[in-house]
Backbone atoms as SQL, in Angstrom:
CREATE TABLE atoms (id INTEGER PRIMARY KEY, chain TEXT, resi INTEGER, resn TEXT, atom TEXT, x REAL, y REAL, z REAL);
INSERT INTO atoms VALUES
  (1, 'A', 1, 'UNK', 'N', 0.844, -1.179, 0.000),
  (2, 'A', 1, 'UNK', 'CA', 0.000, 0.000, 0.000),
  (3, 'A', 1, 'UNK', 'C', 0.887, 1.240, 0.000),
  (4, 'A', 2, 'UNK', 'N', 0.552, 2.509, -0.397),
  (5, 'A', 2, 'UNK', 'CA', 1.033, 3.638, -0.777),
  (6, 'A', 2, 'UNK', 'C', 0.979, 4.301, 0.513),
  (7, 'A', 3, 'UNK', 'N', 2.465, 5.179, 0.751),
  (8, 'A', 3, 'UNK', 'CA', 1.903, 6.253, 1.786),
  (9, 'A', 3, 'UNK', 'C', 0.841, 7.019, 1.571),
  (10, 'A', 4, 'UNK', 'N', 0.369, 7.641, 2.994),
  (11, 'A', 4, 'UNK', 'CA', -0.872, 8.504, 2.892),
  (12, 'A', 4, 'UNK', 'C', -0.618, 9.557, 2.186),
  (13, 'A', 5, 'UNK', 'N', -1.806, 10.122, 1.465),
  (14, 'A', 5, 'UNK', 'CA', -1.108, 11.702, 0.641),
  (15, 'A', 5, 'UNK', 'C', -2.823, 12.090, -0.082),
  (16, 'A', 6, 'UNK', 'N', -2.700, 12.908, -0.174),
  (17, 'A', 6, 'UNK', 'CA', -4.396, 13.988, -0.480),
  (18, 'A', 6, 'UNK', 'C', -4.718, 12.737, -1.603),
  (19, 'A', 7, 'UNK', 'N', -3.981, 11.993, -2.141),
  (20, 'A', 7, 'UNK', 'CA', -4.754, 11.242, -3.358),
  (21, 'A', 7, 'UNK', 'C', -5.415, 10.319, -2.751),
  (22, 'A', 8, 'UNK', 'N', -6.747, 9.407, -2.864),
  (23, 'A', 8, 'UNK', 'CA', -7.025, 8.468, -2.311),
  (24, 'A', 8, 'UNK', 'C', -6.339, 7.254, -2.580),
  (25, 'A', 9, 'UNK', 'N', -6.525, 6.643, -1.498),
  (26, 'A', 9, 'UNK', 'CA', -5.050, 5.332, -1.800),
  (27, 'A', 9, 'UNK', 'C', -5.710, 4.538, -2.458),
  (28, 'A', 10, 'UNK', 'N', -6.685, 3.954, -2.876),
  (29, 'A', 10, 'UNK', 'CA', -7.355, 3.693, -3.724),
  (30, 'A', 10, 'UNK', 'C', -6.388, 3.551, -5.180),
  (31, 'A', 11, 'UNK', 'N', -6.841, 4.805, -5.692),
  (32, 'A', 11, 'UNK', 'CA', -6.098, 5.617, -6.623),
  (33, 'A', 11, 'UNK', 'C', -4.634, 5.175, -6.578),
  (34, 'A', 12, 'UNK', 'N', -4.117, 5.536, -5.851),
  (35, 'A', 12, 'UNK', 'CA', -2.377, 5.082, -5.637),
  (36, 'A', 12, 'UNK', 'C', -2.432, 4.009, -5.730),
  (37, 'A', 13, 'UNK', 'N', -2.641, 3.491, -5.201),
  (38, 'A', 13, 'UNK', 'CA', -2.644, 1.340, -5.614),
  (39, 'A', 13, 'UNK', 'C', -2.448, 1.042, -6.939),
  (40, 'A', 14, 'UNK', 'N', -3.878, 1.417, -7.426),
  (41, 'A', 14, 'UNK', 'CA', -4.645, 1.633, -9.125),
  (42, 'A', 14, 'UNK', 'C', -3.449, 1.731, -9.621),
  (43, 'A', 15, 'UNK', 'N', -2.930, 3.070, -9.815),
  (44, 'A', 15, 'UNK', 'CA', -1.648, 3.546, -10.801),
  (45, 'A', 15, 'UNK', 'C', -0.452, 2.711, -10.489),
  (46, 'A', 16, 'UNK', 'N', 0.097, 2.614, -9.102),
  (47, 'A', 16, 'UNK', 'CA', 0.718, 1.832, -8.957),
  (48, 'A', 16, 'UNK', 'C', 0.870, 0.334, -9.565),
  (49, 'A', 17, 'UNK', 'N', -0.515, -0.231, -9.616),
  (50, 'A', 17, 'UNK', 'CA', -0.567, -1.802, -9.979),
  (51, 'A', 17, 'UNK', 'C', -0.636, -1.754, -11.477),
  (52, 'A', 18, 'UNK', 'N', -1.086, -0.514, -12.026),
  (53, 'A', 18, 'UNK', 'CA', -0.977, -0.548, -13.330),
  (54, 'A', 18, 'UNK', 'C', 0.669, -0.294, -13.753),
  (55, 'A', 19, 'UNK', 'N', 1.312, 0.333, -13.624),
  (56, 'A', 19, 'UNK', 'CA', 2.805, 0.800, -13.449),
  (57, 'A', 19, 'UNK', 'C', 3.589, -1.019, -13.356),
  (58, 'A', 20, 'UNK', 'N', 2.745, -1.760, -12.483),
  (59, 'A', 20, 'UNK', 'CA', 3.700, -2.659, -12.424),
  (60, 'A', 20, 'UNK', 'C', 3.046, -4.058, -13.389),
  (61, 'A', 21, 'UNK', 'N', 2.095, -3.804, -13.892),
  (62, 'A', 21, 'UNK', 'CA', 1.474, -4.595, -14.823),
  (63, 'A', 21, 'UNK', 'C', 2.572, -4.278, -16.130),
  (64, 'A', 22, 'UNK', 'N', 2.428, -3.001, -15.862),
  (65, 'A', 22, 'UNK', 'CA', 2.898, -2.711, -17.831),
  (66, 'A', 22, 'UNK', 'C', 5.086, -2.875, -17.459),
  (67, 'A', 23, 'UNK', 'N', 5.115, -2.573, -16.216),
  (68, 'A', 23, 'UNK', 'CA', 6.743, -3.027, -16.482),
  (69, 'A', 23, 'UNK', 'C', 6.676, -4.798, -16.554),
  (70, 'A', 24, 'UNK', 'N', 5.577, -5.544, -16.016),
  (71, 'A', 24, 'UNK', 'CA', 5.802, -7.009, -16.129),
  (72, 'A', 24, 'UNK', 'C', 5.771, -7.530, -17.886),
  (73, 'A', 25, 'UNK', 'N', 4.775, -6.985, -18.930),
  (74, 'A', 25, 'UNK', 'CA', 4.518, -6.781, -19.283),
  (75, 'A', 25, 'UNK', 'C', 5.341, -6.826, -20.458),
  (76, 'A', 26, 'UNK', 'N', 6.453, -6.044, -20.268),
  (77, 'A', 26, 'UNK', 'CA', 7.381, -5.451, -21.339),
  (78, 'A', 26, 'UNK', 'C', 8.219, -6.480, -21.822),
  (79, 'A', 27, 'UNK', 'N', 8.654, -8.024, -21.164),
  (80, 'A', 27, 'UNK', 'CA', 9.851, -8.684, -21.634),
  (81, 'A', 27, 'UNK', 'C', 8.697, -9.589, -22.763),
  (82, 'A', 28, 'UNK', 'N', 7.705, -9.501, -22.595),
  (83, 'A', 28, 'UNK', 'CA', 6.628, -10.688, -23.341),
  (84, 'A', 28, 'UNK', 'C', 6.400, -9.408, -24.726),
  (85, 'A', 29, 'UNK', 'N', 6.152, -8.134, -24.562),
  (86, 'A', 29, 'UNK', 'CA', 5.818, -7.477, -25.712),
  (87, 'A', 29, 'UNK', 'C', 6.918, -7.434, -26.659),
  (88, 'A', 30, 'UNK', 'N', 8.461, -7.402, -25.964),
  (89, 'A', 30, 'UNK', 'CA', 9.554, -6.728, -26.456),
  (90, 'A', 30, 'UNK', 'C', 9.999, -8.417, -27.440),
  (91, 'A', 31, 'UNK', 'N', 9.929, -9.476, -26.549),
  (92, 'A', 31, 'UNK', 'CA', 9.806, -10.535, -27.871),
  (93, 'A', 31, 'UNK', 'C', 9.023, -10.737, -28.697),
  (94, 'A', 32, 'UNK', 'N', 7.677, -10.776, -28.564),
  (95, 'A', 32, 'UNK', 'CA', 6.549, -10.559, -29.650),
  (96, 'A', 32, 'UNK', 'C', 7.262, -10.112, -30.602),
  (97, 'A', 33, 'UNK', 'N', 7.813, -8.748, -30.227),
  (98, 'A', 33, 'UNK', 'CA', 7.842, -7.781, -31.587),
  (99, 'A', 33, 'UNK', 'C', 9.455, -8.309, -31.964),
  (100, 'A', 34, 'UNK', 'N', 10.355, -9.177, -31.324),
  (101, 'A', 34, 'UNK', 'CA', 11.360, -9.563, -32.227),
  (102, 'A', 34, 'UNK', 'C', 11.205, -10.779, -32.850),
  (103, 'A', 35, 'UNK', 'N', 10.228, -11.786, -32.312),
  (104, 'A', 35, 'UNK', 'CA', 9.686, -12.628, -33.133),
  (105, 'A', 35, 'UNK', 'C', 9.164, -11.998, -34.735),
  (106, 'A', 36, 'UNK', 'N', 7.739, -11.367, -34.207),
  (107, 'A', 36, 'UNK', 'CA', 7.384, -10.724, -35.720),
  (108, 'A', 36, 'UNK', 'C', 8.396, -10.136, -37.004),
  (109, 'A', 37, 'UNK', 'N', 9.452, -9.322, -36.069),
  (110, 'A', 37, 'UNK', 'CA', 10.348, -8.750, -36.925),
  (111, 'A', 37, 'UNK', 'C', 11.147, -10.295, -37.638),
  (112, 'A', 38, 'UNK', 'N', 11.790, -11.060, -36.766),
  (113, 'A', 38, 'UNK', 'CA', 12.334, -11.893, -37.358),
  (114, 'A', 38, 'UNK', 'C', 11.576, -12.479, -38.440),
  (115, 'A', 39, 'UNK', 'N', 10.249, -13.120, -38.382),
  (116, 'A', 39, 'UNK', 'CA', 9.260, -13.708, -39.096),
  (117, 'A', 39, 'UNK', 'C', 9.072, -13.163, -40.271),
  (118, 'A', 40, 'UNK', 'N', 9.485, -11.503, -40.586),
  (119, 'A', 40, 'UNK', 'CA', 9.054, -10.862, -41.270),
  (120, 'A', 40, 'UNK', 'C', 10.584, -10.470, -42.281),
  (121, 'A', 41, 'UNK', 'N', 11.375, -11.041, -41.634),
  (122, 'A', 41, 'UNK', 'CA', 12.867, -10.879, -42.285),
  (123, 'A', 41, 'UNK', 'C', 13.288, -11.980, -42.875),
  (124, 'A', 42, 'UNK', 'N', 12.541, -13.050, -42.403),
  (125, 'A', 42, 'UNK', 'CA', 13.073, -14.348, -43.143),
  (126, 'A', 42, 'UNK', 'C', 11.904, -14.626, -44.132),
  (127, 'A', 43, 'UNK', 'N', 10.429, -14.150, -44.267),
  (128, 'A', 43, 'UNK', 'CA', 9.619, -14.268, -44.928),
  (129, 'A', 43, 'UNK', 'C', 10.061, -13.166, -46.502),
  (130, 'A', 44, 'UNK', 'N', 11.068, -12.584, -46.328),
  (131, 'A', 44, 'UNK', 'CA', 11.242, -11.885, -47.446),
  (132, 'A', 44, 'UNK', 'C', 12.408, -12.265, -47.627),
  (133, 'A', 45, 'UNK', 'N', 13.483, -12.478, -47.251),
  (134, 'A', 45, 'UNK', 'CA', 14.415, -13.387, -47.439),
  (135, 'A', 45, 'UNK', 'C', 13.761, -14.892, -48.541),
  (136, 'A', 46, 'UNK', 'N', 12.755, -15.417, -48.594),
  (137, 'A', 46, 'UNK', 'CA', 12.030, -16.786, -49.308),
  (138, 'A', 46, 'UNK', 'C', 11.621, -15.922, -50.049),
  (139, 'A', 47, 'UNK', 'N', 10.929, -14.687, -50.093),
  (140, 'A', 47, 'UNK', 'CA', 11.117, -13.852, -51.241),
  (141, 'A', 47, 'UNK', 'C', 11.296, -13.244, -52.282),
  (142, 'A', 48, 'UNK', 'N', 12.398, -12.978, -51.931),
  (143, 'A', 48, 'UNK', 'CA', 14.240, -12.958, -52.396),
  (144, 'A', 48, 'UNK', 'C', 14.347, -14.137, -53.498),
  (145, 'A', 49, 'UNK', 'N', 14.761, -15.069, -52.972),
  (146, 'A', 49, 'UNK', 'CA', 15.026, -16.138, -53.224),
  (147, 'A', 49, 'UNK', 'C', 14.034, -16.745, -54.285),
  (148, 'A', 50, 'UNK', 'N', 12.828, -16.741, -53.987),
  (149, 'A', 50, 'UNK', 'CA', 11.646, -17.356, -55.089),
  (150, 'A', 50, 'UNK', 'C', 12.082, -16.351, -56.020),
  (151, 'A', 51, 'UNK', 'N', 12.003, -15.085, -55.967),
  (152, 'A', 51, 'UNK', 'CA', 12.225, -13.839, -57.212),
  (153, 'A', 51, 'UNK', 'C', 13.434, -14.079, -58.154),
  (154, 'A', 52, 'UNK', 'N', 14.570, -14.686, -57.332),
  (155, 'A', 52, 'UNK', 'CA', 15.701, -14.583, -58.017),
  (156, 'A', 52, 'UNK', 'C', 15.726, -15.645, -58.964),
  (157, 'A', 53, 'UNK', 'N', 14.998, -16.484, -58.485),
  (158, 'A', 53, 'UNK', 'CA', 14.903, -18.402, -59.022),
  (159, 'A', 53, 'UNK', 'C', 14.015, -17.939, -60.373),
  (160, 'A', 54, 'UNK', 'N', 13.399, -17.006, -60.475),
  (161, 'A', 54, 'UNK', 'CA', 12.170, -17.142, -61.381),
  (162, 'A', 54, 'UNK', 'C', 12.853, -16.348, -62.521),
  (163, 'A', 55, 'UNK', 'N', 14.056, -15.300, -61.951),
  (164, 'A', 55, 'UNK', 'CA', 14.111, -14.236, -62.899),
  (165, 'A', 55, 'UNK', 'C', 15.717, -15.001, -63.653),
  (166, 'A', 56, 'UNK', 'N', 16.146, -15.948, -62.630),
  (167, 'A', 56, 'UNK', 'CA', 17.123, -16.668, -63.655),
  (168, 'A', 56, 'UNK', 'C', 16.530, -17.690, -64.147),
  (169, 'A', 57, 'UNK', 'N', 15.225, -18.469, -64.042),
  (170, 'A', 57, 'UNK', 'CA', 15.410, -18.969, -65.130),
  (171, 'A', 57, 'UNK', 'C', 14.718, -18.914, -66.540),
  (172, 'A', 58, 'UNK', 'N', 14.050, -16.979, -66.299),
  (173, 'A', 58, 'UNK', 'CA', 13.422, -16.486, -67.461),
  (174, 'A', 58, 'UNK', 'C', 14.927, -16.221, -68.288),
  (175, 'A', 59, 'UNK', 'N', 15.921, -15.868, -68.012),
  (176, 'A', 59, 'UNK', 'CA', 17.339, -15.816, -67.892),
  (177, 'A', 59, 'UNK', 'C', 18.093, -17.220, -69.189),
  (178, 'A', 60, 'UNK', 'N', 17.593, -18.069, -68.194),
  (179, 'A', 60, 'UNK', 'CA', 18.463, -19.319, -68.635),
  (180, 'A', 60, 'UNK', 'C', 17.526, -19.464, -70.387),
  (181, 'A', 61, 'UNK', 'N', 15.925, -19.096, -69.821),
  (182, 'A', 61, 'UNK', 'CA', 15.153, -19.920, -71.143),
  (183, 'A', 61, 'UNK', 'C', 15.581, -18.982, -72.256),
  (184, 'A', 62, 'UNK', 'N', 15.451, -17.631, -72.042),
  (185, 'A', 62, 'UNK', 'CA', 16.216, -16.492, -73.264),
  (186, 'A', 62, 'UNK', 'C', 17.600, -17.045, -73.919),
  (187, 'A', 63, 'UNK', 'N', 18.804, -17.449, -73.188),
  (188, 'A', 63, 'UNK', 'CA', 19.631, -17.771, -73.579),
  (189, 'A', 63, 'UNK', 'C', 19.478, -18.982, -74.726),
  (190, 'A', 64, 'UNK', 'N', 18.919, -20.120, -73.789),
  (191, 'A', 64, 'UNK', 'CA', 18.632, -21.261, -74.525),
  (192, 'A', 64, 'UNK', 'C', 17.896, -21.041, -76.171),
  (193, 'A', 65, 'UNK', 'N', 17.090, -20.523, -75.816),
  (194, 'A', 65, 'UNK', 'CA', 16.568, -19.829, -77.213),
  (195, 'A', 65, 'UNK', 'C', 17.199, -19.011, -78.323),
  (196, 'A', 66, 'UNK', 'N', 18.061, -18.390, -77.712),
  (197, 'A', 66, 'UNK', 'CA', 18.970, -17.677, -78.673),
  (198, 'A', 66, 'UNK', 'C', 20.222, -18.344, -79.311),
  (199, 'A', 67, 'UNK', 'N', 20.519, -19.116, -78.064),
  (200, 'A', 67, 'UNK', 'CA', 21.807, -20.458, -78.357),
  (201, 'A', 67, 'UNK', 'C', 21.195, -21.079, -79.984),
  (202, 'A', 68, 'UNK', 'N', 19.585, -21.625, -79.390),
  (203, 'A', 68, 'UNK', 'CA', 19.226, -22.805, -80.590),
  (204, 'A', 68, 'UNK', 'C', 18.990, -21.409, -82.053),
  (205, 'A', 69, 'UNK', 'N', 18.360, -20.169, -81.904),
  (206, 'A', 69, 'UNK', 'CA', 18.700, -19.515, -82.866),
  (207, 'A', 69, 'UNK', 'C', 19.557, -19.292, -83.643),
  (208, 'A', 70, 'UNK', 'N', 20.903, -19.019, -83.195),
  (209, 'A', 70, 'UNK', 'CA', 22.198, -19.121, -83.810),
  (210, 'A', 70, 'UNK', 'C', 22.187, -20.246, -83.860),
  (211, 'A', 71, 'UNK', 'N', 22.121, -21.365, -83.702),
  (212, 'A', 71, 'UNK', 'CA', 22.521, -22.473, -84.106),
  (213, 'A', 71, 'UNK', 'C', 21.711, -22.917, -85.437),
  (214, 'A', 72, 'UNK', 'N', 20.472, -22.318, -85.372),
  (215, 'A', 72, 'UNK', 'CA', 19.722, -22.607, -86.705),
  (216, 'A', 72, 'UNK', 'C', 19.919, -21.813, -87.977),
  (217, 'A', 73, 'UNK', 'N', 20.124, -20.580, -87.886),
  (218, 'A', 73, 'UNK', 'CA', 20.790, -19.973, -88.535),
  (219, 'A', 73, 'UNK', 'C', 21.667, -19.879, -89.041),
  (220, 'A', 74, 'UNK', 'N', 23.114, -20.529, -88.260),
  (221, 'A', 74, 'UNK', 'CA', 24.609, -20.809, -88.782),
  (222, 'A', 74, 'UNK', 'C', 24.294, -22.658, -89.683),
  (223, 'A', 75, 'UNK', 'N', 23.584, -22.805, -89.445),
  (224, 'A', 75, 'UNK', 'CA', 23.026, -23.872, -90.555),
  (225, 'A', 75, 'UNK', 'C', 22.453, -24.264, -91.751),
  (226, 'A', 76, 'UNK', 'N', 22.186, -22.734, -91.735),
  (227, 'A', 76, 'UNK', 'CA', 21.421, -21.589, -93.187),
  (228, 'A', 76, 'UNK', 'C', 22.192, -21.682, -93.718),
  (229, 'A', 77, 'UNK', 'N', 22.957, -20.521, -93.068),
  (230, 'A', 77, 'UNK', 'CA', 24.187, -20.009, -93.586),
  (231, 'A', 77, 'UNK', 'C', 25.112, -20.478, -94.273),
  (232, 'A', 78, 'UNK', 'N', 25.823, -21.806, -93.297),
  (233, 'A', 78, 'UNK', 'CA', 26.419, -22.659, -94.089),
  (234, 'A', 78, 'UNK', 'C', 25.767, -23.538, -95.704),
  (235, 'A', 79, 'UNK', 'N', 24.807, -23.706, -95.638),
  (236, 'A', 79, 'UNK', 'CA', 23.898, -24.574, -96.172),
  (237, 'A', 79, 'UNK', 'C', 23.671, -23.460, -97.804),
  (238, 'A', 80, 'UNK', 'N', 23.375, -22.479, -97.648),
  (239, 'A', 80, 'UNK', 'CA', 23.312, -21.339, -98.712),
  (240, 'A', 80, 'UNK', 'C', 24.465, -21.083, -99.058),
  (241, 'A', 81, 'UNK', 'N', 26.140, -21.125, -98.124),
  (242, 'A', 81, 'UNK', 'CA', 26.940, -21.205, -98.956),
  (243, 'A', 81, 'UNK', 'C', 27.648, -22.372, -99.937),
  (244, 'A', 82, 'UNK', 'N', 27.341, -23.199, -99.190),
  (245, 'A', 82, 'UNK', 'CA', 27.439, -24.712, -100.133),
  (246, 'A', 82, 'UNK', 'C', 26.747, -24.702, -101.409),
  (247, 'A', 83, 'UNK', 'N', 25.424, -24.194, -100.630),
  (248, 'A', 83, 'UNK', 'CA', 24.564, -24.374, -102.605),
  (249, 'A', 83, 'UNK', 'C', 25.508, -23.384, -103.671),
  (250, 'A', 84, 'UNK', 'N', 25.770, -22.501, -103.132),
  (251, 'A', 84, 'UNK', 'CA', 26.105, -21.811, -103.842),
  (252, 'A', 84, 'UNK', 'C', 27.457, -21.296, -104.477),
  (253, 'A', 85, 'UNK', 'N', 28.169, -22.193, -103.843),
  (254, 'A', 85, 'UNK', 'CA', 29.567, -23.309, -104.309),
  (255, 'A', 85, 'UNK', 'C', 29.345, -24.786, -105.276),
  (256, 'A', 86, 'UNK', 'N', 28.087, -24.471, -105.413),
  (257, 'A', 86, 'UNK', 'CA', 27.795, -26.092, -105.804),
  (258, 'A', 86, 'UNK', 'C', 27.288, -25.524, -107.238),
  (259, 'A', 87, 'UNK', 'N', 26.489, -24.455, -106.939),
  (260, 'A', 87, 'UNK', 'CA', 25.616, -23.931, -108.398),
  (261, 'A', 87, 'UNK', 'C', 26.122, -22.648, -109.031),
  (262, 'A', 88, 'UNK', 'N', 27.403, -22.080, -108.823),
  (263, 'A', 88, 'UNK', 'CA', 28.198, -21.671, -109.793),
  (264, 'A', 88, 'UNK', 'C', 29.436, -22.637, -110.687);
């Protein structure tokens, strides 16, 4: 209980017990919120990671495609100069 003083002790208790609610209070809020933060750092981290996976292998399929392009082409090429070693 609170010393005596013009406030009713009532009152003093009250604030008091609230004062010691919210310091009990603080080690359970202060992990909450480093849980969430963590949760929320590794959830974009998988992110990350899905984004990067997707954008190499729009990456890989461009290449591949252009590989078999030149390759179809230098087959022309060759192929039109033969004929045309062949038909002069």
């Amino acid at each position: 209980m609170a010393f005596p003083t013009a406030v009713n002790s009532q009152i003093t208790d009250s604030v008091s017990q609230v004062n010691t609610k919210v310091l009990g209070d603080a080690p359970a809020v202060a992990t909450g919120n480093f849980m969430i933060a963590t949760s929320q750092a590794l959830a974009n981290a998988a992110h990350n990671a899905t984004s990067g996976q997707q954008n190499n292998s729009i990456t890989a399929q461009a290449a591949l495609t252009q590989g078999v392009n030149t390759l179809y082409c230098v087959d022309t090429k060759m192929t039109a100069t033969g004929m045309t070693k062949i038909y002069k």
